[in-house]
C-alpha positions in Angstrom: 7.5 -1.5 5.1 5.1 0.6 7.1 8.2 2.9 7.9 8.5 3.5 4.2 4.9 4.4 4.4 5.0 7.0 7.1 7.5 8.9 5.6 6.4 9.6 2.3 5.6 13.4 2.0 2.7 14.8 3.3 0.7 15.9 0.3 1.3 11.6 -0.6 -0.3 11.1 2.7 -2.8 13.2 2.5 -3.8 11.2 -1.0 -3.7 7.7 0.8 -5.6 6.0 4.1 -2.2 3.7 5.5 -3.5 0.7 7.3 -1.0 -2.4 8.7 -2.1 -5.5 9.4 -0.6 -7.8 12.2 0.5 -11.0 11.1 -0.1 -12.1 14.5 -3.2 -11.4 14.5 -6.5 -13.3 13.2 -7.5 -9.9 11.0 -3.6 -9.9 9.9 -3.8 -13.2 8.5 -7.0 -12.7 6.9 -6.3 -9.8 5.0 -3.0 -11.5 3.9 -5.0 -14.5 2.6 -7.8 -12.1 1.0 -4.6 -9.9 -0.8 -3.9 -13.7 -1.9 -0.1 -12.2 -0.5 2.0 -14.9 -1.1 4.7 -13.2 1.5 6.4 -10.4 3.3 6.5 -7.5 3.0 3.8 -6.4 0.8 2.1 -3.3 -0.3 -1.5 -2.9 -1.1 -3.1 0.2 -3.3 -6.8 -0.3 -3.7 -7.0 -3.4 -2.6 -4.8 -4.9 -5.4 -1.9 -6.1 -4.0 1.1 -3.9 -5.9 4.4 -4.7 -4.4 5.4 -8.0 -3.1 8.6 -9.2 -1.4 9.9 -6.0 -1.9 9.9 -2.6 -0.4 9.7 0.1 -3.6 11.9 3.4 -3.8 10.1 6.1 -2.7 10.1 7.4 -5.7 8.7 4.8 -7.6 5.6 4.2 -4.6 5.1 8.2 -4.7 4.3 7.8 -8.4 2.3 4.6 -8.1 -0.4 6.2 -5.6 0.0 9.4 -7.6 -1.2 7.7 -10.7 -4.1 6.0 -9.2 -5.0 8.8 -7.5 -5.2 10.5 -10.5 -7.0 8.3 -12.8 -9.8 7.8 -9.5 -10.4 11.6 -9.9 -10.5 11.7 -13.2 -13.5 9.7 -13.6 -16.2 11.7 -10.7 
């Protein structure tokens, strides 16, 4: 999932802050049960969680954070 991250084009990237949780880790679960994630792997945008279970084409994840940044700079 994070792979599908890093590799998204770099004006995408320079829309987005990628962070990946460990779920290993205490602060990997805890975000997992905050996201109220229900399994792997999942992909949150804004801290709602957007895709679940699944890993989105690129294309349809490029649009998705292209659309919400959009509509977040629309409104300042």
């Amino acid at each position: 999932m994070a792979e599908s991250v890093k590799v998204l084009p770099e004006e995408i990237r320079q829309m987005t802050r990628v962070y990946e949780w460990d779920m290993r880790t205490r602060k990997g679960v805890q975000r997992f049960l905050a996201l109220k994630a229900k399994s792997l792997p999942s992909i949150a945008l804004d801290d709602e969680l957007v895709y679940v279970s699944l890993i989105p084409m690129q294309e349809e994840l490029i649009a998705e954070i292209q659309r919400r940044y959009n509509a977040k700079n629309q409104e300042q």
